[in-house]
VOBA-1610 file (N, C-alpha, C; in pm, whole numbers, padded with zeros to 5 digits, always signed):
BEGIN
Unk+10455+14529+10509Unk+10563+14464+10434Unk+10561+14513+10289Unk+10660+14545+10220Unk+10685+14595+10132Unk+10705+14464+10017Unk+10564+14541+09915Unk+10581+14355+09800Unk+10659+14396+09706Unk+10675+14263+09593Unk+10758+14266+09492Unk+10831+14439+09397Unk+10632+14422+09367Unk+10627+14562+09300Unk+10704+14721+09340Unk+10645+14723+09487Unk+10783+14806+09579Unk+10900+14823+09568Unk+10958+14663+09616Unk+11099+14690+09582Unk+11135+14688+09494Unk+11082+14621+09365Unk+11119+14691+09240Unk+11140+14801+09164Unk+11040+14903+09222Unk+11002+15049+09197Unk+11134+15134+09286Unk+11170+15063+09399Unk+11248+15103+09465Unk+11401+15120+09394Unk+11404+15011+09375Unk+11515+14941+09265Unk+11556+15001+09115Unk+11447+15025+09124Unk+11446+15109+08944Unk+11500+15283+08970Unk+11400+15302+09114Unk+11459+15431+09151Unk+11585+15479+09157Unk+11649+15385+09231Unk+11844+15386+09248Unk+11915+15424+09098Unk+11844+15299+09045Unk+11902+15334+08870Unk+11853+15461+08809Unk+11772+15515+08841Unk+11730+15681+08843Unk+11811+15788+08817Unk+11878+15740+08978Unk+11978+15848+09080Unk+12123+15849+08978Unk+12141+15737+08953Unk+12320+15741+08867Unk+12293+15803+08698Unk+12132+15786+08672Unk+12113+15921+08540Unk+12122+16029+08579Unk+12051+16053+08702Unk+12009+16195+08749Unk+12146+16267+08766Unk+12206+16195+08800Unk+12410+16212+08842Unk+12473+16252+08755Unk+12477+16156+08641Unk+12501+16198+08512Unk+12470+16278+08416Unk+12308+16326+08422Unk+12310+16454+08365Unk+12357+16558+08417Unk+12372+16578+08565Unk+12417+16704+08643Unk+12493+16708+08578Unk+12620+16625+08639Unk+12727+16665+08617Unk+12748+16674+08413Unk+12708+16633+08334Unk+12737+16643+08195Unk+12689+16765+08151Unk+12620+16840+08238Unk+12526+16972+08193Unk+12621+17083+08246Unk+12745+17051+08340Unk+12829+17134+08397Unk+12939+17085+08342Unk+12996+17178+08228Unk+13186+17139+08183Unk+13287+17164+08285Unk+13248+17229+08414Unk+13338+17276+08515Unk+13381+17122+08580Unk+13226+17145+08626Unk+13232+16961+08708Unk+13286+16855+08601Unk+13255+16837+08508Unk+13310+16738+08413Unk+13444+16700+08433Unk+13505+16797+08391Unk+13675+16847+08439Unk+13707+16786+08527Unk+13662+16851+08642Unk+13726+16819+08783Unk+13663+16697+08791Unk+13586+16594+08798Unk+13552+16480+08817Unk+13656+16400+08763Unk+13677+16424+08617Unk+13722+16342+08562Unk+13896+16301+08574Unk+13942+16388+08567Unk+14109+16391+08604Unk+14112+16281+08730Unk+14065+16345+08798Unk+14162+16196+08928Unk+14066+16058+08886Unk+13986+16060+08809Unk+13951+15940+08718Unk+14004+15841+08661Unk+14044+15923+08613Unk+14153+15890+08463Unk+14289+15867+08500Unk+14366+15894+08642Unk+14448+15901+08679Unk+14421+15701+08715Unk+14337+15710+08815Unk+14300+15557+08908Unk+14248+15481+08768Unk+14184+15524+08680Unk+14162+15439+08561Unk+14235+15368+08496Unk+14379+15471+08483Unk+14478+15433+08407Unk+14518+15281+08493Unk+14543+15331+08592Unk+14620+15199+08705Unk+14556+15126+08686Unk+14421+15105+08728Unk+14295+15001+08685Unk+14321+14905+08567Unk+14314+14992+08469Unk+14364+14877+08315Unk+14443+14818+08286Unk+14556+14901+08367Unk+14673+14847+08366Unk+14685+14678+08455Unk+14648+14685+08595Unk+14642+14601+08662Unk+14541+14479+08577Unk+14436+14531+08585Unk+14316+14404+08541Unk+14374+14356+08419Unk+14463+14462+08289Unk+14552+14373+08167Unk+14633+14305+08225Unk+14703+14323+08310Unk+14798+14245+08346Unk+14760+14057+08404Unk+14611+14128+08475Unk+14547+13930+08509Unk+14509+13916+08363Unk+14462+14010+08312Unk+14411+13949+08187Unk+14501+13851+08087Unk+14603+13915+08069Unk+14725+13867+07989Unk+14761+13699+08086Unk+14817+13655+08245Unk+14864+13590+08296Unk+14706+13520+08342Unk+14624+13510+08303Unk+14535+13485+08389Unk+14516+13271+08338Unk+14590+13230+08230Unk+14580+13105+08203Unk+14685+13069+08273Unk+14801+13110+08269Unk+14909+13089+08365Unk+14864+13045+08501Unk+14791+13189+08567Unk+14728+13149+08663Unk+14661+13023+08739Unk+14593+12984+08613Unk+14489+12909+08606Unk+14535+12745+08627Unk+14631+12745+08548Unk+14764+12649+08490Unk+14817+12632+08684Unk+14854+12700+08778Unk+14947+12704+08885Unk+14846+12659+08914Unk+14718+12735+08995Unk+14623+12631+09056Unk+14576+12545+09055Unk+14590+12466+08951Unk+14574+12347+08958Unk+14660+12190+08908Unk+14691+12248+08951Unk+14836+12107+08944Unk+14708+11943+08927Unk+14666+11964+09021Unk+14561+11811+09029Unk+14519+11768+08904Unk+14522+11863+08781Unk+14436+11847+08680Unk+14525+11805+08587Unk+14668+11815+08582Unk+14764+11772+08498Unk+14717+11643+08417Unk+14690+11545+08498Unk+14646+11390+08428Unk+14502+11396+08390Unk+14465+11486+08402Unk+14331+11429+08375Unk+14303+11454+08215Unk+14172+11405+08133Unk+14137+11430+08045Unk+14164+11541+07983Unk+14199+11555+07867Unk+14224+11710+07783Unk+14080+11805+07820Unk+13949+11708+07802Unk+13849+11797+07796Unk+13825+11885+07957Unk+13803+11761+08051Unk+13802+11778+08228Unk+13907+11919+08221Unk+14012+11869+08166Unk+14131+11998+08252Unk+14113+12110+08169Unk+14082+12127+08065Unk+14066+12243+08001Unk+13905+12286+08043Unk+13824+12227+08077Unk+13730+12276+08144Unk+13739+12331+08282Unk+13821+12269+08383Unk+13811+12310+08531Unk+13908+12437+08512Unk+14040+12458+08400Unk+14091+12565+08436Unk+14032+12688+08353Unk+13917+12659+08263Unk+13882+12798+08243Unk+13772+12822+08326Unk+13683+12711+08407Unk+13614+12787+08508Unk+13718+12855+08635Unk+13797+12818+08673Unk+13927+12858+08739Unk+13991+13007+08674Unk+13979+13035+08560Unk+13995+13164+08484Unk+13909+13260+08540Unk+13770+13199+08473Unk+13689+13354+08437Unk+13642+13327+08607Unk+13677+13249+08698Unk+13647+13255+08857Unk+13773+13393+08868Unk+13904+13351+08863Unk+13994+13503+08877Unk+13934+13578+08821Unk+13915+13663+08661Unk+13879+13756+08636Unk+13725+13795+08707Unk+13633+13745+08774Unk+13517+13813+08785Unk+13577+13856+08959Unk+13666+13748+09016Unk+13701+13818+09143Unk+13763+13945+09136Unk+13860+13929+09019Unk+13958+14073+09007Unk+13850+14185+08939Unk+13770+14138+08883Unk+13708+14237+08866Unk+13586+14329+08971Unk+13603+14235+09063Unk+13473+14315+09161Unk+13598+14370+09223Unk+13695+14295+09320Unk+13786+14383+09370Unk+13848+14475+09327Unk+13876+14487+09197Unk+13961+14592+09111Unk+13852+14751+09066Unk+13680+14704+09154Unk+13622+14811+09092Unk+13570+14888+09228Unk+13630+14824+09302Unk+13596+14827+09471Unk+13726+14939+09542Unk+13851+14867+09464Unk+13971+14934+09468Unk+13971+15055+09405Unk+13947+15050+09264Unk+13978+15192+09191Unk+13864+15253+09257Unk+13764+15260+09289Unk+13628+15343+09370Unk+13731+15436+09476Unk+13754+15344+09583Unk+13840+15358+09666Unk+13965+15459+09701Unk+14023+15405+09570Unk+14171+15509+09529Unk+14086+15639+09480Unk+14001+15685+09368Unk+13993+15741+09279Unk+13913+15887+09404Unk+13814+15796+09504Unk+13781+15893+09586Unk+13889+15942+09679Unk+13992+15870+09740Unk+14104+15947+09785Unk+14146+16044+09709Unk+14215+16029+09598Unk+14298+16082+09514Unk+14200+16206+09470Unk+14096+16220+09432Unk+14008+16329+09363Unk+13895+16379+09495Unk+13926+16340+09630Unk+13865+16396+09723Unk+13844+16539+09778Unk+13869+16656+09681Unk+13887+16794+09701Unk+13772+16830+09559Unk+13805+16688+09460Unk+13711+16727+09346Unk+13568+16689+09364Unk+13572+16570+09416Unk+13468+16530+09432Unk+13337+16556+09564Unk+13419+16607+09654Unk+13351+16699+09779Unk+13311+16803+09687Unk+13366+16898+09635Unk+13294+17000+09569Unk+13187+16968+09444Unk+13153+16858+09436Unk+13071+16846+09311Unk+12907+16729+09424Unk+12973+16732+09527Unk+12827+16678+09643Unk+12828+16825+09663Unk+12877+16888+09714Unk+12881+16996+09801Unk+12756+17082+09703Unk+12775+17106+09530Unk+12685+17131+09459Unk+12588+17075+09456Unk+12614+16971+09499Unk+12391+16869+09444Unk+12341+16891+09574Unk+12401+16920+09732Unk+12353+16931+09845Unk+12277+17060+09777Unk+12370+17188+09781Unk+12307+17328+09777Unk+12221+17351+09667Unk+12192+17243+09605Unk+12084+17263+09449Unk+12003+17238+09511Unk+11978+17160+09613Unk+11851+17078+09660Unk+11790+17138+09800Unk+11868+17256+09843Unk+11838+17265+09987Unk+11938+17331+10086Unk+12082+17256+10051Unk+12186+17246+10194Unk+12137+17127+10191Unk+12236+17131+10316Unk+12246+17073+10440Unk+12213+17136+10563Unk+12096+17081+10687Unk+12009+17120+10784Unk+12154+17105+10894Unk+12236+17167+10963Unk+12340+17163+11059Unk+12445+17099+11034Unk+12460+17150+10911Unk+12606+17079+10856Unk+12717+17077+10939Unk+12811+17030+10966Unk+12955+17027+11037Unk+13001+17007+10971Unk+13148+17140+10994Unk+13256+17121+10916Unk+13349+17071+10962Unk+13438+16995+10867Unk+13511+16881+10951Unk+13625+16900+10816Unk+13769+16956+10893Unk+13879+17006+10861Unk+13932+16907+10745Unk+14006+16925+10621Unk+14004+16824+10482Unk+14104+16689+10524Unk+14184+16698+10646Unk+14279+16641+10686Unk+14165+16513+10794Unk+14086+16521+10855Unk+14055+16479+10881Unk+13959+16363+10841Unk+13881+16495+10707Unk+13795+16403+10663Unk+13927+16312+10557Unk+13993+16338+10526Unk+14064+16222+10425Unk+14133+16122+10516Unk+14134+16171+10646Unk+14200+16018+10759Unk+14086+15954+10770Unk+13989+16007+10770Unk+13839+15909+10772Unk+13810+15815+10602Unk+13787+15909+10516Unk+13798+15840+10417Unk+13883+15705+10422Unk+14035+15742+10399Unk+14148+15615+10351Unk+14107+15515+10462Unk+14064+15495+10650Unk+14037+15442+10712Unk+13901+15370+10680Unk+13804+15397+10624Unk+13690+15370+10599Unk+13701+15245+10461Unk+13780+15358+10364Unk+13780+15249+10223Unk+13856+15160+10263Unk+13949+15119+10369Unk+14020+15026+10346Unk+13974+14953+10452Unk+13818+14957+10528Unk+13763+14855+10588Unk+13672+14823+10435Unk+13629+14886+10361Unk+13544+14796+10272Unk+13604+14727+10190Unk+13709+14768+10134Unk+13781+14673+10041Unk+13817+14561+10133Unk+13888+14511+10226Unk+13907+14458+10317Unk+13802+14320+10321Unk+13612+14452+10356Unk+13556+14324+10342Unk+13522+14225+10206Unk+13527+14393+10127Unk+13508+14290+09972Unk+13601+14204+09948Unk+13776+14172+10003Unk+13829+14086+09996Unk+13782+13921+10085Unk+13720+13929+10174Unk+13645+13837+10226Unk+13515+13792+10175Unk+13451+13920+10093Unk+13360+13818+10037Unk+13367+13737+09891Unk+13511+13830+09863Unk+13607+13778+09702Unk+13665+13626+09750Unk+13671+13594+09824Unk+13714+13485+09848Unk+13634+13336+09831Unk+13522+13373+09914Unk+13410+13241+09862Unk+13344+13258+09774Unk+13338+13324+09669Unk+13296+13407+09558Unk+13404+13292+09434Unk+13520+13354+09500Unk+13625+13303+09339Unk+13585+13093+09380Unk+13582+13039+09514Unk+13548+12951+09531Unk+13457+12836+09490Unk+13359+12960+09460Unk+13233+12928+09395Unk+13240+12881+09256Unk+13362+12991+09183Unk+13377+13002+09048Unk+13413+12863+08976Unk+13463+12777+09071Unk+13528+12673+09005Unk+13450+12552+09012Unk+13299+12631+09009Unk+13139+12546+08987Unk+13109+12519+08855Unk+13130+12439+08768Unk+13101+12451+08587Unk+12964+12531+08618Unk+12938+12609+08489Unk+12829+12641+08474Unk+12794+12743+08553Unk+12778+12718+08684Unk+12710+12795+08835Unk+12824+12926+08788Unk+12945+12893+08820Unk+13065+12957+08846Unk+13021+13098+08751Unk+12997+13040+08594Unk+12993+13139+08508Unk+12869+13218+08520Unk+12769+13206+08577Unk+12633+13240+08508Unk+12585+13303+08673Unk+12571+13221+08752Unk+12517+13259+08876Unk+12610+13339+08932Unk+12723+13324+08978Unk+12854+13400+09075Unk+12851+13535+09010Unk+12813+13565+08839Unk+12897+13718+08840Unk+12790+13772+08910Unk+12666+13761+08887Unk+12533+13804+08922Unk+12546+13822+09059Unk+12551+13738+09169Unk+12598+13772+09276Unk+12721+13842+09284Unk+12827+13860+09240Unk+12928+13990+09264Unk+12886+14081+09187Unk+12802+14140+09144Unk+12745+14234+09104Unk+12626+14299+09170Unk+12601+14216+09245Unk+12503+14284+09392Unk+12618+14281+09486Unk+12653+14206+09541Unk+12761+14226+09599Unk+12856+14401+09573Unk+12886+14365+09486Unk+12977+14487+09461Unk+12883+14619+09458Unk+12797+14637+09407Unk+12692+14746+09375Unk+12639+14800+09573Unk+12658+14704+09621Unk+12586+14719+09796Unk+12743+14811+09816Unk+12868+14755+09819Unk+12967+14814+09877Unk+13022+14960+09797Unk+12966+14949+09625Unk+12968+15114+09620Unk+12889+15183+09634Unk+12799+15106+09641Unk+12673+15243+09695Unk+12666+15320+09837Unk+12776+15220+09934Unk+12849+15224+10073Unk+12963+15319+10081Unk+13032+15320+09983Unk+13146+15399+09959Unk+13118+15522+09918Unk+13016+15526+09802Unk+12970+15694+09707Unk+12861+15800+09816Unk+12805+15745+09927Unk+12738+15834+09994Unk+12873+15891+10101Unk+12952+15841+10112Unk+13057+15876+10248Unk+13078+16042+10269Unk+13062+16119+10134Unk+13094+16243+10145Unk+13012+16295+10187Unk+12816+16332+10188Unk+12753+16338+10211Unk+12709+16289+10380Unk+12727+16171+10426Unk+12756+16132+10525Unk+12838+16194+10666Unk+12954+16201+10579Unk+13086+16291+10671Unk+13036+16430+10696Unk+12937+16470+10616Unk+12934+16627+10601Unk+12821+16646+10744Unk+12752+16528+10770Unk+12638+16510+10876Unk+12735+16453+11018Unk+12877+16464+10990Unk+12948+16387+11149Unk+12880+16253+11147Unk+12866+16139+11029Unk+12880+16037+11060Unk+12925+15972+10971Unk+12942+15851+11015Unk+13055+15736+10943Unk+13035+15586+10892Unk+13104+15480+10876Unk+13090+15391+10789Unk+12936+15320+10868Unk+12960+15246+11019Unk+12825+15188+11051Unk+12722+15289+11025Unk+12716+15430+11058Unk+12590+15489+10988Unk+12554+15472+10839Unk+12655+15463+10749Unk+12615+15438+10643Unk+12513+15306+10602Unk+12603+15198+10664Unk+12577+15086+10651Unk+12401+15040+10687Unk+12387+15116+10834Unk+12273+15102+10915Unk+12117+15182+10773Unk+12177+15282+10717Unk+12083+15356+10667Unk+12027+15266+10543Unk+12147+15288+10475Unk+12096+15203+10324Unk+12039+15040+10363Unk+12110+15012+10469Unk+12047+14891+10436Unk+11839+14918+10484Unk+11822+14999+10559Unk+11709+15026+10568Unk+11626+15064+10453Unk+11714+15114+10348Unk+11626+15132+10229Unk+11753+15079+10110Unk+11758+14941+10146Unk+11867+14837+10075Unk+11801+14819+09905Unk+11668+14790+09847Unk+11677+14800+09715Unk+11674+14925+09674Unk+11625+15060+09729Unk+11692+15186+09686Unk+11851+15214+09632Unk+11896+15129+09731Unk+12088+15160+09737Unk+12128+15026+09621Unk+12059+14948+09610Unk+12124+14835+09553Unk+12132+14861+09396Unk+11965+14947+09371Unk+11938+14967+09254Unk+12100+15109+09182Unk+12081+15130+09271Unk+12207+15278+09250Unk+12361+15204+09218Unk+12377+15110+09334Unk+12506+15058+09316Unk+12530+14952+09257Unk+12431+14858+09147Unk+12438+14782+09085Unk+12470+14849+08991Unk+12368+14924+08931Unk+12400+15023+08790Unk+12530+15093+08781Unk+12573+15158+08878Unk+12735+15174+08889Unk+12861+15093+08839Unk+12780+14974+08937Unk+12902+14859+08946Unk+12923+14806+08805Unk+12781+14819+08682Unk+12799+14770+08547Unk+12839+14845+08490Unk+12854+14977+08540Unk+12884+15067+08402Unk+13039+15050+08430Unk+13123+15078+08541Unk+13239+15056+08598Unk+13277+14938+08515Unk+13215+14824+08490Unk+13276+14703+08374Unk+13322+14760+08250Unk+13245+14826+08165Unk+13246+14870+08026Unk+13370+14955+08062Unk+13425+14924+07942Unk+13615+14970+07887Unk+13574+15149+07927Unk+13664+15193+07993Unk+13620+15360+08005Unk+13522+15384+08087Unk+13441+15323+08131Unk+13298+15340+08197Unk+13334+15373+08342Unk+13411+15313+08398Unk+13459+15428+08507Unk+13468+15575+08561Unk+13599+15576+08431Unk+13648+15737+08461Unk+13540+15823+08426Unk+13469+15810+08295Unk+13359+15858+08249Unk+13252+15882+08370Unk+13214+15787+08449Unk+13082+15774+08516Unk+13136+15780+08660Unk+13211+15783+08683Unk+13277+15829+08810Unk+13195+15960+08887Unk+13227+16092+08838Unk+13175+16200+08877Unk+13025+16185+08886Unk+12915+16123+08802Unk+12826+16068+08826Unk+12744+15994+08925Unk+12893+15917+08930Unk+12851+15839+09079Unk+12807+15886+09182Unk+12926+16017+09209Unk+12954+16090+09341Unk+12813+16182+09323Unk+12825+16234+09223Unk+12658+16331+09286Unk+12504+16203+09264Unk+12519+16075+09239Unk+12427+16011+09239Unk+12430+15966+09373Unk+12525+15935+09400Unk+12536+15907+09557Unk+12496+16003+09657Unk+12563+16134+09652Unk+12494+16261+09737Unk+12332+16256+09713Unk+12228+16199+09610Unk+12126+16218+09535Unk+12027+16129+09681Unk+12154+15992+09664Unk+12129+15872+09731Unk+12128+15926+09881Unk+12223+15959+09944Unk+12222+15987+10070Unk+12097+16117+10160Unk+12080+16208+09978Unk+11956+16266+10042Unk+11799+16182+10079Unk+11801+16111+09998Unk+11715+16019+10031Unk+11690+15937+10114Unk+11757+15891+10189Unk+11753+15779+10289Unk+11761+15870+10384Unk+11792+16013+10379Unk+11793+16128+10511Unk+11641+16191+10468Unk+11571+16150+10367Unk+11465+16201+10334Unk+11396+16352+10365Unk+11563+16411+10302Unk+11577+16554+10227Unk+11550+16562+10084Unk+11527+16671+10070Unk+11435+16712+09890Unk+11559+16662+09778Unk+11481+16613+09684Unk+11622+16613+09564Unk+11534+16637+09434Unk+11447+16683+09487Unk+11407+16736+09320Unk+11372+16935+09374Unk+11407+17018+09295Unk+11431+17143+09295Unk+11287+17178+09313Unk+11269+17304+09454Unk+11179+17341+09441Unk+11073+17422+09321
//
């Protein structure tokens, strides 16, 4: 059985992998480039959307709860800003689950070629299959839109939660932030994955076998993805931290002979 210290070490490792990601790619202006554009494209939409709850999000707050009309100034102005920052932390795990999602569709020619580099730095790939770009992007859009899907099911008793005083604010983001960090660290190996002829339950089956490895990777993601810009920026990062990730749990080399 694997103690504290383990999975911690394990854990710290993941957060490793999204530096190790980030220097690659920042040490290459080619990759930079190409990472970043279909970034910045899904980024834009991103800010746009999450300003938009941002701006309506008392409104919001205001519709759901009708019950609170009579009550005390203090009670109702308390239940609807836990009712607030309950929307924004939901829109924000889904909205980072989504742009993940879109940004790897949309930049999926950029971002295959920048795994395709951290594979051949490290080794290859041992019987790679090639699997035609049309296909792999019917697999992709089919795949992301079972995880968003589930992250909308687990956004649900999540925002539920939110309208816990106290709990809502302090405990819930913390849990959607593991939460969310498990489902991109699910999403950022897929290219790597596909390149081996397998798919979402293989993914799922692997990491969770070495689950604080992956958690540590896709937590650190999932925070930097918060910070204004931290997306598009750390995006390309992701993707070869993730290829970094997927060599590992296939326990292929990732440090250069």
């Amino acid at each position: 059985m694997k103690g504290p210290q383990s999975t911690f070490s394990q854990f710290f490792a993941g957060v490793v992998l999204l530096g190790r990601g980030l220097g690659m790619y920042v040490s290459n202006p080619r990759l930079l480039l190409l990472g970043i554009i279909p970034a910045l494209i899904s980024g834009l939409l991103f800010l746009a959307a999450y300003g938009t709850l941002i701006y309506f999000v008392s409104d919001l707050a205001d519709l759901l709860t009708p019950f609170a009309d009579n009550w005390s100034e203090g009670m109702r102005d308390l239940i609807r800003f836990a009712v607030a920052a309950a929307l924004l932390g939901v829109g924000g795990l889904v909205g980072v689950l989504v742009f993940t999602a879109v940004t790897l569709l949309i930049g999926d020619p950029f971002y295959e070629k920048i795994s395709e580099k951290v594979e051949e730095r490290f080794g290859g790939v041992p019987n790679q299959i090639d699997v035609p770009w049309w296909v792999s992007l019917r697999h992709s859009l089919f795949d992301s839109l079972r995880l968003v899907l589930m992250s909308l099911l687990v956004g649900i008793p999540l925002f539920v939660a939110g309208f816990i005083p106290v709990v809502g604010q302090t405990v819930i983001p913390v849990i959607a932030a593991v939460i969310g960090g498990w489902f991109l660290a699910v999403e950022l190996v897929a290219a790597p994955f596909y390149r081996r002829g397998l798919r979402l339950p293989d993914r799922r089956a692997l990491l969770k076998a070495n689950r604080p490895l992956a958690l540590g990777f896709g937590v650190s993601v999932f925070c930097c993805f918060l910070i204004p810009l931290g997306a598009v920026l750390v995006m390309p990062a992701a993707v070869a931290g993730g290829t970094l990730l997927a060599r590992r749990v296939f326990g292929l080399p990732t440090e250069s002979a």
